[in-house]
N, C-alpha and C positions, 0 to 999 in steps of 0.2 A: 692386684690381689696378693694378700700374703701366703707366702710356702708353709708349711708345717713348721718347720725349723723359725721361723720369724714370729710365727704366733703362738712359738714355745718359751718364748724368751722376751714375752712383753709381761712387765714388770710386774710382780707379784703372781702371776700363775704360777700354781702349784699342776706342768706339766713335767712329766717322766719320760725318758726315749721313750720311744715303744717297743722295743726289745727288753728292754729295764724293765718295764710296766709289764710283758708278756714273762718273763722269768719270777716276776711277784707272783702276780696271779694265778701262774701256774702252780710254783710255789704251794698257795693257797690250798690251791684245788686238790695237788697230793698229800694235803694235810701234812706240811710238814710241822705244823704247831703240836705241838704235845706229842710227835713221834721221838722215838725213842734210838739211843745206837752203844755201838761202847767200840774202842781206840782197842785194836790187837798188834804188836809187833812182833812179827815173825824172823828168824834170824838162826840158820844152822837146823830146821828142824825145831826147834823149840821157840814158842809160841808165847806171848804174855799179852794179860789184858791190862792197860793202861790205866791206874788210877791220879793220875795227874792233869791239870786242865792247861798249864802253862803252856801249850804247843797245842793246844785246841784249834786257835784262831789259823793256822798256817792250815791245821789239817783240815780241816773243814773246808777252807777256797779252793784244796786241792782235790775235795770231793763233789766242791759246788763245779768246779770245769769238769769234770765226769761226766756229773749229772746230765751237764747244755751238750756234752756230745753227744748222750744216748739219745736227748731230747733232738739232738738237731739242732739245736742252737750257735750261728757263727758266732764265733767270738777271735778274737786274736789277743796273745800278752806283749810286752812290752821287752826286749831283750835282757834288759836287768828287771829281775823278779820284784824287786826292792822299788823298782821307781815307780811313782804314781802314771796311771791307773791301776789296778786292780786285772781290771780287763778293757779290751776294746772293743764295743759292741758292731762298729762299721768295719768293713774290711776297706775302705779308702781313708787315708792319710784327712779328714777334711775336720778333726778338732773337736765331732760329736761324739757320742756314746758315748760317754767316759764311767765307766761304773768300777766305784768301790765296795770293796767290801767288810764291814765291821761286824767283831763279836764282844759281846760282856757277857760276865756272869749275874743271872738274873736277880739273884741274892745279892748284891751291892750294887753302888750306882752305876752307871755307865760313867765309866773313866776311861776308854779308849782314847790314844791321838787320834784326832781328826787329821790332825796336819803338822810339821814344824811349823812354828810361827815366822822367824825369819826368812825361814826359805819357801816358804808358800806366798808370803808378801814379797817378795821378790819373783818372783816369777809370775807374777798376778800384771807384773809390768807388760812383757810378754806374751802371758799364756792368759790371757784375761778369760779366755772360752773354758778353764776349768772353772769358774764359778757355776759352772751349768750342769758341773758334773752328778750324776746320781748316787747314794747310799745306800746300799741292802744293805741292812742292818738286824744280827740275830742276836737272841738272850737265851740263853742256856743255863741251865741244871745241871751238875755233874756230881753225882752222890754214888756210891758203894758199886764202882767199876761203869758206871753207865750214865750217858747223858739225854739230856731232853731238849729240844726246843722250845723254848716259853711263850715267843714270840715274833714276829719281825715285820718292818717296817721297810717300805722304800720315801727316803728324803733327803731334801737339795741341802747342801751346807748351813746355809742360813735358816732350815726348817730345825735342826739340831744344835748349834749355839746360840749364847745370849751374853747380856753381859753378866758379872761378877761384884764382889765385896771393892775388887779392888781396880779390875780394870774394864772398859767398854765391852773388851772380848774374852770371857773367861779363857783363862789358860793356866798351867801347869808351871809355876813359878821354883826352879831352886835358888836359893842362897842370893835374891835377889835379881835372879838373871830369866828371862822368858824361854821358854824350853818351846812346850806344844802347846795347839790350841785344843780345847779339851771343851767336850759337848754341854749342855746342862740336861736337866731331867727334862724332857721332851714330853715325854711321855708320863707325865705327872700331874695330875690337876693341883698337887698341894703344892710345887715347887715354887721357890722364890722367884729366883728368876726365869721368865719364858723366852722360846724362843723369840730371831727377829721375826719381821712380818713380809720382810722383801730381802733380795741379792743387793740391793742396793741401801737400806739400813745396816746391813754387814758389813758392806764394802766401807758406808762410812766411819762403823764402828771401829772396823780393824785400822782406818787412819788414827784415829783417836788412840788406837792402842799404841799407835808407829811413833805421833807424838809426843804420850805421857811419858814413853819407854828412851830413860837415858841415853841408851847404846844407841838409840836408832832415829830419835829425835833430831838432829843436825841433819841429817840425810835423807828425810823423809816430808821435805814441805812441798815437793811437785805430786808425790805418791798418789794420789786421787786422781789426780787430771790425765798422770799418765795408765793408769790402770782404765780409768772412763775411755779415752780415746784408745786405747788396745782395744777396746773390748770392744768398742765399738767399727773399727779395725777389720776385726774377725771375723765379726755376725752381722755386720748392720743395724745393729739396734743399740738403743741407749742402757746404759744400764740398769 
């Protein structure tokens, strides 16, 4: 008989941890859609309300960990703030829960990184059990000192990229060099490109990316086989 974990991870199920899934849902339930807040910084006695969005995103995961501990919610972070995950929703080392967190502003597209592009396909060799990782994902409003929540979403990586004009996996191109991997309109019926359908149309996408991609073309022709066999490695299952 399969565990939970084994029949979360057969191919194109659109399944969520269940802590991830219980943090949407609850989410949901206190209406955080269309509620409303505004950024204060206190300092010396004197107080100011924030009309800048640029430092939304930090502040908000540090109001989303708040939240899971009034709630009860275990969680544990990572020693460097900056390294992926987000959070960890197990409290044993075992490579699940992995949940991110992302914001845009609802008024433009979603242009968040998803990922570095080179350092996420490299550690895919690896760490092939973050393809499983989950995405809370919020759009916000912030107009004359106050913000809204517009929306949010929990999804797997390959429910939020696709490909591009120019390469299999859109991404964030400067001066002809691959920077990050960058979502497409998810959440758009008119968008060009849609997301993929599985972890594994992504997986093979981002090969296609590793090959078209000068820099990383030479060094990338086992990349598939060893990302499939980690992964498989990890979990037991195929990708």
């Amino acid at each position: 008989m399969l565990n939970s974990r084994k029949i979360s991870q057969l191919q194109g199920l659109m399944t969520y941890h269940p802590i991830a899934n219980h943090i949407y849902k609850l989410l949901i339930q206190e209406q955080v859609i269309h509620s409303e807040g505004k950024i204060i910084f206190n300092f010396l006695n004197t107080s100011i309300e924030i009309n800048d969005k640029s430092a939304f995103g930090y502040l908000f995961q540090e109001w989303l960990a708040e939240w899971m501990r009034q709630k009860e919610i275990k969680f544990r972070t990572t020693l460097n703030t900056q390294e992926f995950p987000d959070f960890l929703l197990e409290q044993d080392d075992n490579n699940i829960g992995l949940l991110e967190i992302k914001t845009f502003d609802y008024h433009a597209s979603a242009n968040f990184d998803v990922a570095n592009f080179r350092a996420y396909c490299r550690s895919l060799k690896k760490q092939a059990y973050r393809l499983d990782a989950d995405y809370l994902i919020f759009a916000y409003e912030f107009k004359n000192y106050r913000f809204k929540i517009q929306n949010i979403w929990l999804k797997k990586i390959w429910e939020i990229t696709g490909k591009s004009d120019y390469y299999p996996v859109k991404c964030q191109v400067k001066q002809n060099e691959i920077v990050n991997i960058r979502p497409v309109l998810w959440y758009s019926l008119r968008a060009k490109y849609k997301p993929f359908n599985s972890r594994l149309l992504f997986v093979e996408a981002l090969y296609q990316n590793l090959m078209q991609y000068k820099n990383t073309k030479d060094d990338s022709v086992d990349w598939l086989k060893e990302v499939k066999n980690n992964y498989l490695f990890h979990t037991g299952a195929q990708i």
